[in-house]
Structures are given as C-alpha cells and as structure tokens.
N, C-alpha and C positions, 0 to 999 in steps of 0.2 A: 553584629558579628564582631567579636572581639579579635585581635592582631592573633593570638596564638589560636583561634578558630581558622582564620585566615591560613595561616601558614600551615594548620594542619590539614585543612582543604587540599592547600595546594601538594603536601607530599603526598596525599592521598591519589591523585588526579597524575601526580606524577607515575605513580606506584601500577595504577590502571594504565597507562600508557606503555610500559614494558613489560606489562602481564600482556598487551594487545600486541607489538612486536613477538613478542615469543609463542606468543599462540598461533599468531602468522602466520609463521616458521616452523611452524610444530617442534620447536623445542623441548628437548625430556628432558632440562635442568630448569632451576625456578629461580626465575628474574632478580630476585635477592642476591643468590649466591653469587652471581656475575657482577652485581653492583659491588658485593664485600669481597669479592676478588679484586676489584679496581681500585675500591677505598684501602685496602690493606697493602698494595703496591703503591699507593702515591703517599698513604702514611708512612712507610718506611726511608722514602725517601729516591723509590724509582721515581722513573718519567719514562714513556712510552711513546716510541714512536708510532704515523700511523697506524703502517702496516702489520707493526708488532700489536696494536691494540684489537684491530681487527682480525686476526688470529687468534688470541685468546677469545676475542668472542665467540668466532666461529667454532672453537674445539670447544668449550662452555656449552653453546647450543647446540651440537653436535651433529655440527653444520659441512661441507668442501669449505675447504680452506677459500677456496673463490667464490662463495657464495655471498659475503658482505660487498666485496667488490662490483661483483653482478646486479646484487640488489641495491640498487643505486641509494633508495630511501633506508634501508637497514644500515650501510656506510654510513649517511650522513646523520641519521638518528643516533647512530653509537659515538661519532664526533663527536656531536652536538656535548651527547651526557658525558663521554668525558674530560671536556672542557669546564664544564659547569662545575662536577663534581671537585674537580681542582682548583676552580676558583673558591668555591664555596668553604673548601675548607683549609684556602689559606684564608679567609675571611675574618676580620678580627670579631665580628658579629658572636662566632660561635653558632652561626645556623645550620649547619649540616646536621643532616638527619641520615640515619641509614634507613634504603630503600626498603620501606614495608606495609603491607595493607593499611586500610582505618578499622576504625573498631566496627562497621558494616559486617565486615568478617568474624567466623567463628573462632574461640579464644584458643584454638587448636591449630588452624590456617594462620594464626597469627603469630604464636608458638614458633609453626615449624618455619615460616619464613625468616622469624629470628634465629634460631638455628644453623638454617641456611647462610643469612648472612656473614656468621658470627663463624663457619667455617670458610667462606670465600674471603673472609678477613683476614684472617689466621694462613689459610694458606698463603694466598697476594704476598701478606710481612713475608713468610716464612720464604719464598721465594725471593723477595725485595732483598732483604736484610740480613739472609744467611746469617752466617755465623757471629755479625755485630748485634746479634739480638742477643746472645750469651751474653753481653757485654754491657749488654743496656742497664741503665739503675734500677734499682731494687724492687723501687715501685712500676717501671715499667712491668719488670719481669713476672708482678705478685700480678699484673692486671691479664699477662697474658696467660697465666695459670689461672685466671678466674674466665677469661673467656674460653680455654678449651674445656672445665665445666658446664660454662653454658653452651657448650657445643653441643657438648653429651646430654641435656636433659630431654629427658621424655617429652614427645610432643601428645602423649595423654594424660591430658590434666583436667582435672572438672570447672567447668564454669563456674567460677561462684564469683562476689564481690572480693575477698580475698587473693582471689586465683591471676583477678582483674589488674588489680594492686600491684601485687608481684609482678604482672609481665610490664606495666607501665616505669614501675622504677629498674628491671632489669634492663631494659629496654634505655632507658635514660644513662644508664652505666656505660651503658656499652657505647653508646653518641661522644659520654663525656671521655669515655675509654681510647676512642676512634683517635680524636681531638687530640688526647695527650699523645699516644705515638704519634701523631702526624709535629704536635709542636716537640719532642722528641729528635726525630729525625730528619726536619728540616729548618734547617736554619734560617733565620728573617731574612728575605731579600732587602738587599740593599737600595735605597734607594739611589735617583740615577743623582748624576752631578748639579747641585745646583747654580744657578745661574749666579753670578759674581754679584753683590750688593753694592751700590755704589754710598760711598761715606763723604 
C-alpha cells in the first residue's frame, strides 16, 4: 500500500466515522457540510470557542442546543475534530483533505458531498470574514467565485471515466483552494522565545 493509499484509507475511515455520528443523531444535514462550515471559519481566520463550536454543531445537525453537551461522546467526538482540523491545516505538510466519501461511493453521493462541503465552506468564510473578504486579493476572490460555481453544480452527472476525472481534479481545487484562504487569513504563528545561546 503506498503512502497516498494510506492516507486515502485513512480520510475515507475518517469520513465513515461522521457519516456514523450523524446517523446516530439522526441528523438531516450531511457530515460534509458541517466539516466545510468548520474549515471555512478557521480558514478565514475565526477561532471557536467550545461552546460556540458546539452549537454550530448542534443547529447543523438540527439538534437542542443541549444536546452535544448531554451527549457526552458527541461533545468529545466534535472536540476531538476540531482540534485536529486546525492543526492539520496549519500543517506545513499540506495534508488537509475536506471531509468526503472514497470512491466505494457512487460518483453522484460523491458529487453532492462535495457540494455540501464546498457550501459549508463558503458560508463558515462568509461568516468568519465578513466584509474583509471584499478585500481580499484578487486571486482569493477569482477562487471564491469558482467555489460558489462549484456550489451550484448538478449533482446528476453520468458515471463515466471522464466524469471520474473531473470530480478528482475539482476536488483537489477545492483542498488547494481551502489551503490558500487559510494561508490568506492567518498569519504564521510566531514562534515562542528562544532560549539565550551561550557564545
């Protein structure tokens, strides 16, 4: 198994574990959308407190606002991911993926999860970033006109190996799209004081 076999295992195995959360719960939003509502608030350059984070989940999954709280392992599970999502993409790696099926899925179920994400992204910024997103460069701006395109497209598209193509490299757009507003809107932490060198 080769390293990006690996790593696509592993967003895959991710992606079933908040498809099994929200099924739980009987959630009527899709696990996507709530992951690119997250990603698009920490790319902009929020930060969330608990409370605040778990309330977006719970109005996402269309949940009592005290329901994460109650659900001891739903709190600690939505923690968990957005800790991770945060470290991951300040990561100088470049490994952040947005949350979405593997190709097990039909190229339709795979579509509209990108869709999904790609407006829980777009809202998150739009929410994060108000009106410093008019302000943003050029190229920001032409990327977030190409993600509320891919907002809008049809999630009926025919299978084919072309069809295949296209969601693979859209799909990559939209990771290295993620990426840029997030190095966009947040500045490199600094690192802390280093210790004195003795000469």
């Amino acid at each position: 198994m080769t390293e990006a076999d690996t790593a696509s295992a592993a967003y895959a195995a991710e992606f079933e574990r908040w498809a099994n959360v929200f099924a739980t719960h009987k959630a009527f939003s899709h696990p996507s959308e709530l992951h690119g509502a997250l990603c698009g608030r920490l790319a902009a350059g929020s930060r969330l407190e608990r409370g605040e984070w778990l309330a977006l989940v719970c109005e996402h999954m269309g949940l009592p606002e005290a329901a994460a709280e109650e659900a001891g392992e739903l709190s600690v599970f939505m923690n968990e991911a957005y800790e991770k999502n945060l470290t991951v993409l300040k990561s100088a790696d470049m490994s952040f993926h947005p949350l979405l099926p593997d190709d097990d899925y039909a190229l339709e179920q795979r579509l509209e999860a990108l869709v999904a994400w790609v407006r829980g992204f777009l809202e998150g910024m739009a929410l994060a970033a108000g009106e410093s997103l008019g302000e943003a460069p050029d190229e920001i701006r032409e990327l977030i006109e190409d993600l509320v395109a891919i907002s809008q497209v049809s999630e009926d598209q025919d299978s084919d190996e072309e069809s295949e193509q296209q969601l693979v490299e859209i799909t990559e757009y939209v990771r290295l799209g993620a990426l840029a507003v997030f190095t966009e809107f947040n500045p490199p932490e600094k690192p802390g004081p280093e210790a004195p060198t003795l000469h």
